[in-house]
C-alpha positions in Angstrom: -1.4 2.5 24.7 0.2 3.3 21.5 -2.6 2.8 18.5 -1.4 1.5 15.4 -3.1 2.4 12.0 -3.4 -0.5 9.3 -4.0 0.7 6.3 -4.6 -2.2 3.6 -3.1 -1.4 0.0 -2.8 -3.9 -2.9 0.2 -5.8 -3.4 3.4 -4.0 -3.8 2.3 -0.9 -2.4 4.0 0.7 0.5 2.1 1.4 3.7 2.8 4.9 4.5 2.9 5.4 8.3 6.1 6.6 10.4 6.0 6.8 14.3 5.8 10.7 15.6 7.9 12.2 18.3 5.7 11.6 20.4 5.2 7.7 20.0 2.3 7.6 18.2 1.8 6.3 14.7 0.6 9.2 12.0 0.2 8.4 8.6 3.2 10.6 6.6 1.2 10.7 3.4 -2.2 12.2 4.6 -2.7 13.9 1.5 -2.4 11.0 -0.8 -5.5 9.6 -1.7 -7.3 7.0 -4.2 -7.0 9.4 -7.2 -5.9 8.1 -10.7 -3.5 5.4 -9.4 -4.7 3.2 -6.2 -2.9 6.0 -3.9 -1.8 9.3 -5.2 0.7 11.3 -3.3 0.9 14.0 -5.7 -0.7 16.6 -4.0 2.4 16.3 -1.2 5.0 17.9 -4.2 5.4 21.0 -6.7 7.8 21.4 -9.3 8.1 20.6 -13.0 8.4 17.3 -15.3 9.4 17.7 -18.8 9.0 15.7 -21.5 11.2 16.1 -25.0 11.0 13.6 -28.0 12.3 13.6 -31.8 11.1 11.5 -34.1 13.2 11.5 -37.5 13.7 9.5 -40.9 17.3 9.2 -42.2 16.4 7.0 -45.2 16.3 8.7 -48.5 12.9 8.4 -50.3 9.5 6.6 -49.3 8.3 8.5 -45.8 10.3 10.9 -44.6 9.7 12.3 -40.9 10.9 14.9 -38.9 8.7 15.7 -35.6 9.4 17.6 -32.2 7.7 17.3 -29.2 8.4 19.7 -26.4 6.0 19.9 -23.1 6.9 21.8 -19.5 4.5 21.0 -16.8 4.7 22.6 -13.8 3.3 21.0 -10.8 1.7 23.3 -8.1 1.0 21.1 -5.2 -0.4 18.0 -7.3 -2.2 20.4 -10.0 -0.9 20.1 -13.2 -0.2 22.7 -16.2 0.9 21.8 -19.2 2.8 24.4 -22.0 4.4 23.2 -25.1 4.3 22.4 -28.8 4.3 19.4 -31.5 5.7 20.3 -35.2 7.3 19.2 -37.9 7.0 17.8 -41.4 5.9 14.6 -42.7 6.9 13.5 -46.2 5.3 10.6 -48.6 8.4 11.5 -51.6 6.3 12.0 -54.8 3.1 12.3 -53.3 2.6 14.4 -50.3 4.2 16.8 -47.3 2.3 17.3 -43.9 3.1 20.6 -41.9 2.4 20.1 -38.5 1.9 22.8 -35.8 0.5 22.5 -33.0 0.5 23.6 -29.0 0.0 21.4 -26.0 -1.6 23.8 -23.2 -4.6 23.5 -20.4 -4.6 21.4 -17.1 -3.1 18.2 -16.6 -2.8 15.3 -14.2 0.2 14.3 -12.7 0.6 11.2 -9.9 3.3 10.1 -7.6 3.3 6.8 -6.7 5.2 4.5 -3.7 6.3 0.8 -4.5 8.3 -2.1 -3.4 10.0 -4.6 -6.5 11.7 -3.1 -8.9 13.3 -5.0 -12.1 16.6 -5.2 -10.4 15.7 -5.5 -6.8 12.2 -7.6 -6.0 12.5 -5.9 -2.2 13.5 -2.1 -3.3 11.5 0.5 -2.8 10.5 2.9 -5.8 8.6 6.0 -6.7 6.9 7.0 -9.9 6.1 9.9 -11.4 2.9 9.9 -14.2 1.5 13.4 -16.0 -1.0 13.4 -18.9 -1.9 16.6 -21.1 -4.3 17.6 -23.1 -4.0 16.7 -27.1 -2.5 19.2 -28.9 -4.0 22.0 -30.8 -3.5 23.2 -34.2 -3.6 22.2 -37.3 -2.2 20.2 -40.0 -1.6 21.2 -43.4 -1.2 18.7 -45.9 -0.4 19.3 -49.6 -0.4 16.5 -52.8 2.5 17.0 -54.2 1.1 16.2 -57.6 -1.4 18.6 -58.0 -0.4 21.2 -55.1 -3.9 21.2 -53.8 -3.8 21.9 -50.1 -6.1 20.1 -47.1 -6.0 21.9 -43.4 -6.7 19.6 -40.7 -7.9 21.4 -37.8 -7.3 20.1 -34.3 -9.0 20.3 -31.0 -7.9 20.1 -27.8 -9.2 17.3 -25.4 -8.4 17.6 -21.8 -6.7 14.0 -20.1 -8.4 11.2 -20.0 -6.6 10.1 -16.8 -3.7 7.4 -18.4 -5.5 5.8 -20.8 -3.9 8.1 -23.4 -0.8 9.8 -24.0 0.9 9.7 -20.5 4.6 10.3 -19.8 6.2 8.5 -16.9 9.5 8.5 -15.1 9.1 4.6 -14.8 10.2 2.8 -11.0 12.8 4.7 -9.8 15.0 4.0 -6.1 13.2 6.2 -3.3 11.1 6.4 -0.4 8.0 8.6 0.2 10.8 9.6 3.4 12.5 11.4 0.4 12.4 15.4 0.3 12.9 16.0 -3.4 12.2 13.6 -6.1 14.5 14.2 -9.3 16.0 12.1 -12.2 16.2 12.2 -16.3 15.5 9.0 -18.6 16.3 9.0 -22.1 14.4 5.9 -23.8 13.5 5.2 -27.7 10.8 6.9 -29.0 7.8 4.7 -29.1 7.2 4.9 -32.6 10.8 4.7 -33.6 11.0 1.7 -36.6 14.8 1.0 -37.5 13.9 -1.4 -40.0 12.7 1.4 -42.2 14.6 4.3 -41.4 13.0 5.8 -38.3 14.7 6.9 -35.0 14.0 9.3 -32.1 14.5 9.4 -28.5 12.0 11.0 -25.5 13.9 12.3 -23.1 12.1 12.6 -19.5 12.9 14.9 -16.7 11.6 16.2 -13.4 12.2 17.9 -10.6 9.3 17.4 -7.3 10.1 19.3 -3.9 8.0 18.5 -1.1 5.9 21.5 0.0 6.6 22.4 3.3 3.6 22.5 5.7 3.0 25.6 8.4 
């Protein structure tokens, strides 16, 4: 008799199972695990996800901003590293100019999740990818305009705190834990972009996952 495995997520979630050749019912995702997210299939994929934003200021005088963010992380079956930098130059006119440079490096997380309702079909099944880095390291170097005197502004690097701080994700997007190779680009406004007073900027998302092929 053919034994059937229930396993009991919360709502939305997929249940991962698929029948075998040979009739009986194995869980597909037997690496994924309660890890960050309710059910983590990360540790199935390795690849890279990258993560790109500007941040600018096209209004003449008042704040003036002009800020890169580039980060690679490559994902070795679910472990994450992160390489990249954060710079640029922040402006008070008249009063003040911030150099920033700064490197974002060290172990990361990363999650793949498996979902049903999307926003523009309650019955489709999604994945979606999540990575967090440490904080960048560096410093800032801020000088008063008026008088020239200059403050340094060292900073540390703090490892992830899972996602409760500075994670990138690819948001929902069409797939089934079924697929091979997960891989898409999002370009969204930047989260602190303010048109009202000058400031744009884009982050632009994108990834690559294969699935690791087992012996």
């Amino acid at each position: 008799m053919t034994a059937y495995l229930k396993l009991l997520f919360p709502v939305g979630m997929l249940v991962l199972v698929a029948s075998a050749a040979n009739g009986s019912d194995l869980p597909i995702q037997a690496q994924c695990r309660p890890d960050l997210v309710p059910w983590n299939c990360a540790g199935l994929f390795s690849g890279s996800f990258e993560s790109k934003s500007i941040l600018k200021s096209s209004r003449p005088g008042g704040v003036q901003v002009d800020i890169k963010e580039d980060v690679t992380v490559v994902i070795n079956a679910g472990k994450a590293t992160c390489l990249g930098t954060r710079a640029g130059t922040l402006i008070v006119v008249g009063e003040s100019e911030t150099q920033i440079t700064t490197s974002i490096r060290g172990p990361g997380v990363v999650a793949v999740e498996y979902g049903t309702n999307t926003e523009d079909d309650p019955k489709g099944p999604y994945y979606k990818v999540t990575v967090a880095c440490p904080s960048p390291q560096g410093e800032e170097v801020n000088t008063d305009l008026r008088t020239g005197q200059k403050t340094v502004l060292k900073m540390v690097s703090r490892p992830p705190d899972g996602f409760r701080r500075g994670e990138v994700s690819s948001y929902k997007q069409p797939g089934t834990e079924r697929d091979e190779v997960l891989r898409g680009t999002t370009v969204d406004e930047h989260p602190e972009a303010d048109a009202a007073n000058g400031l744009t900027g884009t982050v632009t998302v994108t990834w690559k996952l294969v699935k690791d092929k087992k012996p």
